[in-house]
Structure formats: C-alpha cells, structure tokens
C-alpha positions as CSV (number, residue, x, y, z in Angstrom):
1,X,0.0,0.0,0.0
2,X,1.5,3.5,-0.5
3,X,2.5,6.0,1.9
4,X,1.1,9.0,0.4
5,X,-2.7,10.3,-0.4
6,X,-2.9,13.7,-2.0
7,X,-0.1,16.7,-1.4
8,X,-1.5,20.2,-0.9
9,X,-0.8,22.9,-3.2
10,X,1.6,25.5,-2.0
11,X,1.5,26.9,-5.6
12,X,4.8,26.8,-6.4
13,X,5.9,29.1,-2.9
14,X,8.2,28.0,-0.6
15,X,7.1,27.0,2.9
16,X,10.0,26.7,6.0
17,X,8.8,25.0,8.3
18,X,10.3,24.4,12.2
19,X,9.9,23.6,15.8
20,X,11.0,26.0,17.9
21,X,14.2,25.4,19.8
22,X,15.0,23.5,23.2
23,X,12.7,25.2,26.0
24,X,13.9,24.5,30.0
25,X,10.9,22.1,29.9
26,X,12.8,19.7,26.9
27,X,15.6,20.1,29.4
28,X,14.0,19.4,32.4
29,X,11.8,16.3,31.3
30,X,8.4,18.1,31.5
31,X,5.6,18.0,29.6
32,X,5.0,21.4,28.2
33,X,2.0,21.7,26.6
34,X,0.2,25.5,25.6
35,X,-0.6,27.4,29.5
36,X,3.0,27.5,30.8
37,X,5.5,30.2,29.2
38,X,8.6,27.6,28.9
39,X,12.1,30.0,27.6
40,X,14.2,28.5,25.3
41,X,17.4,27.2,27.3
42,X,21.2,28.2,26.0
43,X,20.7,25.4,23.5
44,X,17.5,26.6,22.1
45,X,19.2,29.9,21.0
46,X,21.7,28.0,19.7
47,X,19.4,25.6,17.7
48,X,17.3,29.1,16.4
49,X,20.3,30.5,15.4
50,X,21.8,27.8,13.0
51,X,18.8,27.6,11.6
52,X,18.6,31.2,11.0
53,X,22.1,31.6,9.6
54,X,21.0,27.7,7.5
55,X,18.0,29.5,6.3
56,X,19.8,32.9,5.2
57,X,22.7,30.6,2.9
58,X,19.3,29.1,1.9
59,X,18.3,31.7,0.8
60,X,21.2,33.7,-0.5
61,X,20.0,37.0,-0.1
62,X,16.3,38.9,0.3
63,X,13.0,37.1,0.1
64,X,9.6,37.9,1.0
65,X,8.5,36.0,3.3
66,X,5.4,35.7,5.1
67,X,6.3,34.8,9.0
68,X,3.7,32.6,10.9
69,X,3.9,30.9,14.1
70,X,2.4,29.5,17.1
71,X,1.4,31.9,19.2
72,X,3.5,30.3,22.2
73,X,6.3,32.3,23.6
74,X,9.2,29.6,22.6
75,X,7.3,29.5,19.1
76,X,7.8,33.5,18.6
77,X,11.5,33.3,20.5
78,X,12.4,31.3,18.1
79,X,11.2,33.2,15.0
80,X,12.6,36.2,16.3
81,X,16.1,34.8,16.3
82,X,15.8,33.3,12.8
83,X,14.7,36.6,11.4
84,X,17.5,38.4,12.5
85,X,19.5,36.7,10.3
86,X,17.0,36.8,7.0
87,X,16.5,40.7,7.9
88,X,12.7,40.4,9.0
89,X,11.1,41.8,11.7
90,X,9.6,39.6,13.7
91,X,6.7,41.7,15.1
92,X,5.3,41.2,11.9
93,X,4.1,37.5,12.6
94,X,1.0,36.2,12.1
95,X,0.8,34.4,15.4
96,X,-2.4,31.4,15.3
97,X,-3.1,29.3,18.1
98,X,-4.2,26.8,15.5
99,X,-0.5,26.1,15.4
100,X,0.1,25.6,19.2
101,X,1.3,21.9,20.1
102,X,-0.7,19.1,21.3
103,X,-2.8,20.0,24.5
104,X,-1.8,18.0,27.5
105,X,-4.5,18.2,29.4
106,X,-4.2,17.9,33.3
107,X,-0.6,16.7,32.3
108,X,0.7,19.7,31.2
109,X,3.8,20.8,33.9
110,X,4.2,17.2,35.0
111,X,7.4,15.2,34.5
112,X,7.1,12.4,32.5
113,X,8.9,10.4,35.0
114,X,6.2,10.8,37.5
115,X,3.3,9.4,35.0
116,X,4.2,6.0,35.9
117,X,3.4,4.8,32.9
118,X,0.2,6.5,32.3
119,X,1.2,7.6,28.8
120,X,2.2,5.3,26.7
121,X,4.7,5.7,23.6
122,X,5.3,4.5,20.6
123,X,9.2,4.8,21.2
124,X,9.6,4.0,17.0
125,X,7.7,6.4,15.8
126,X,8.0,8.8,18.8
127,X,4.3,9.4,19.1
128,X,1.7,9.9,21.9
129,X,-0.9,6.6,22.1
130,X,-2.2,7.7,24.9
131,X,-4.7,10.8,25.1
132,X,-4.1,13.1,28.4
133,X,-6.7,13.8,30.5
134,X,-8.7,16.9,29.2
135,X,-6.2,16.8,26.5
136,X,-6.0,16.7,22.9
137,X,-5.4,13.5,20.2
138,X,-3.3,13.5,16.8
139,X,-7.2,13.8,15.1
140,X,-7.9,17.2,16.8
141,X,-4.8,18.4,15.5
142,X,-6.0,17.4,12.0
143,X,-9.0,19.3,12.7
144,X,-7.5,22.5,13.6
145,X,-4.4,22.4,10.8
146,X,-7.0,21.9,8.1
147,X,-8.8,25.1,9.0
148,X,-5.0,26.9,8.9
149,X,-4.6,25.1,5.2
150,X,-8.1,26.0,4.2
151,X,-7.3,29.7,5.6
152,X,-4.2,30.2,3.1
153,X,-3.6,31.5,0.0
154,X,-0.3,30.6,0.0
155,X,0.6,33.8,-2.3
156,X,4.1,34.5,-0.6
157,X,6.8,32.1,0.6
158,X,6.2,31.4,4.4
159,X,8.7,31.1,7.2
160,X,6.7,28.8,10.0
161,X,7.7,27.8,13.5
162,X,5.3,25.5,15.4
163,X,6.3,22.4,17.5
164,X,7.1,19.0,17.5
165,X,4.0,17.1,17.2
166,X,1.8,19.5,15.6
167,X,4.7,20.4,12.7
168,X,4.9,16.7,11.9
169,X,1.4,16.7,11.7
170,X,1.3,19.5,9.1
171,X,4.2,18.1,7.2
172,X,2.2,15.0,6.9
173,X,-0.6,17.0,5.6
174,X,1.2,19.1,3.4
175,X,3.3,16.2,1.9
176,X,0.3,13.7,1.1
177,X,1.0,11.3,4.2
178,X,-1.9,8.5,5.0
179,X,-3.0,8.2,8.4
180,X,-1.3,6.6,10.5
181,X,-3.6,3.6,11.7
182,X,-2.6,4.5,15.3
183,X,-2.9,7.7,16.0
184,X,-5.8,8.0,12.8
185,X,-3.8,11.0,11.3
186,X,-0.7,11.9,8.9
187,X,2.9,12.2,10.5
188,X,6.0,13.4,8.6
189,X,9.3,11.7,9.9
190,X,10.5,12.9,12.8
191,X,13.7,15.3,12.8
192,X,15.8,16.5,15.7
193,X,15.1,19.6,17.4
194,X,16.5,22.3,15.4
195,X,15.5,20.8,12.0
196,X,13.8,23.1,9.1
197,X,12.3,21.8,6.2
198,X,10.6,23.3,2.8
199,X,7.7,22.4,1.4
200,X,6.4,23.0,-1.9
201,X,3.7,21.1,-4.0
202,X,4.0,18.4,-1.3
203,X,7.7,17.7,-2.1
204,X,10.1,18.1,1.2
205,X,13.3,19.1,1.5
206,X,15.1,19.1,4.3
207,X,17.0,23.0,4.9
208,X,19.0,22.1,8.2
209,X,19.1,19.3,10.2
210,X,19.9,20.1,14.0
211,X,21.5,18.1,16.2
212,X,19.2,18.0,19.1
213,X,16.3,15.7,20.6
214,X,13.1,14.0,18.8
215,X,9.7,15.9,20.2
216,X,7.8,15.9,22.5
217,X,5.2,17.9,24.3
C-alpha cells in the first residue's frame, strides 16, 4: 500500500517550516503543553540561530517571506532569532493558536517520569498513544491544521515555526502522508530539534538538520 494520499498545493511558494528550539521544559523532562510560558534554554538559542544563519545561505539573499507561528512564547522566541539573520522583523508575525502543540491536558507541567506509565509511547515512531486527561489526540490536531490550510492563500513564501508534534502533523498533511492507523492521522518523519524543512507542492526538502532531541510535548 502506499505512503502517500494527496499533497496540498503550496502553488509553487516556498514554505519553512520548524519547531521551535530547546525550552527548559525539553531540558527538564516536563511536559510542556500551551498554558506555561517555557524559555528557550542556551541550546534553544543556539538551535534558532543555525537555523537562521542555515535558512539565510538558503536563501542567499532577500525574500519575502510571510512569518507565521504559534502563538507560544518559545514558538515567537524562536522566529525572532531566525529573522535576524533573514532581515525580517519579527513583530510582523502572524501568530495562530491553531499552530500551538498538542494540549496535554491535566498533564501539562508534569514530568514524564512521574506518569508512571500513564502515557504510553510508541518509542519507533515517537508518538503519543495515549490521550491526556482533558487533552487533545493526533485527530484534533487534524482538525484544527485543516482550517489553517483552508485559511491560506499561499501567495508569498512562508517562514513557520510550530512544534514538534503539531509540525509533523502538518508536514504529513502538506506532503500527502496516510494516516497513520494508530494515531488516525498523517505524520511526517521525525527530525531532531533544530531541524527546518521546505515544502512545496507536497515535495520536502530538508534545509537544516539540527542536532538536538526527537519531540515531544
């Protein structure tokens, strides 16, 4: 059976797409989720700023770009350190909760040591099988990514920084990916934190690929 359904137009423009950098949750072993303002650690600059300077070489000079993002602050940190080096202002985002990670529920701020093996992983594909109290699942994140495609008009190249869940989600959308019979929705491959992709017509290329952690919430 194949892999792929039907890719999404992006009209021939360019769409960057990454998760934001390492946050002192990542570091700490905590589930972040959407409430909690989490900073991006020493690391997460770091990881924002290679793919900055990766994106600008990308590049090779000016673009227009539109800039989009979660509207978390480690989502906008890390946008604002990529456009320093593509000469963008940042305040100029379009920021969309529709972009925010996976809610967690009554499990957001708790380590994931102290679930006691309450959520349960599939450790191949690095995904969530469990659903978190009051939280979201993989098909809610479907839900809310197709009314940000539907919403587009894709006229511009885009510059996008969500998370690590939610952007696999969207790259599997974007790309043409079948659901996934576990989860019941699309997932892209996962990259390490730091990563950045294009997109265009459904074809992805991968821009940078960092050197940090798989995702999670």
């Amino acid at each position: 059976m194949s892999s792929l359904s039907s890719p999404i137009s992006t009209k021939g423009k360019r769409l960057f797409i990454a998760r934001h950098g390492e946050t002192i949750f990542n570091l700490a072993g905590r589930i972040q989720g959407n409430a909690a303002h989490t900073p991006l650690t020493q690391r997460g600059f770091a990881q924002a700023d290679e793919m900055g300077r990766a994106l600008a070489s990308y590049l090779d000079g000016f673009s227009e770009i539109e800039l989009v993002a979660s509207d978390t602050g480690r989502a906008l940190q890390t946008l604002s350190v990529v456009c320093e080096h593509i000469n963008l202002d940042w305040h100029q985002v379009a920021a969309d909760p529709r972009l925010r990670e996976i809610d967690m529920g009554k499990w957001e701020g708790i380590y994931y040591n102290d679930l006691n093996g309450q959520l349960q992983m599939d450790r191949e594909q690095g995904l969530f099988l469990t659903q978190a109290p009051g939280g979201e699942t993989y098909e809610h994140i479907v839900s809310r990514l197709s009314t940000w495609i539907t919403d587009q008009t894709f006229d511009r190249d885009m510059l996008l920084i969500s998370h690590g869940m939610t952007s696999r989600v969207l790259r599997g959308m974007l790309t043409g990916r079948l659901p996934l019979d576990t989860i019941n929705a699309p997932m892209a491959d996962s990259l390490p934190q730091g990563s950045m992709v294009q997109i265009i017509d459904g074809v992805e290329t991968i821009i940078h690929l960092g050197a940090g952690e798989g995702e999670k919430a």
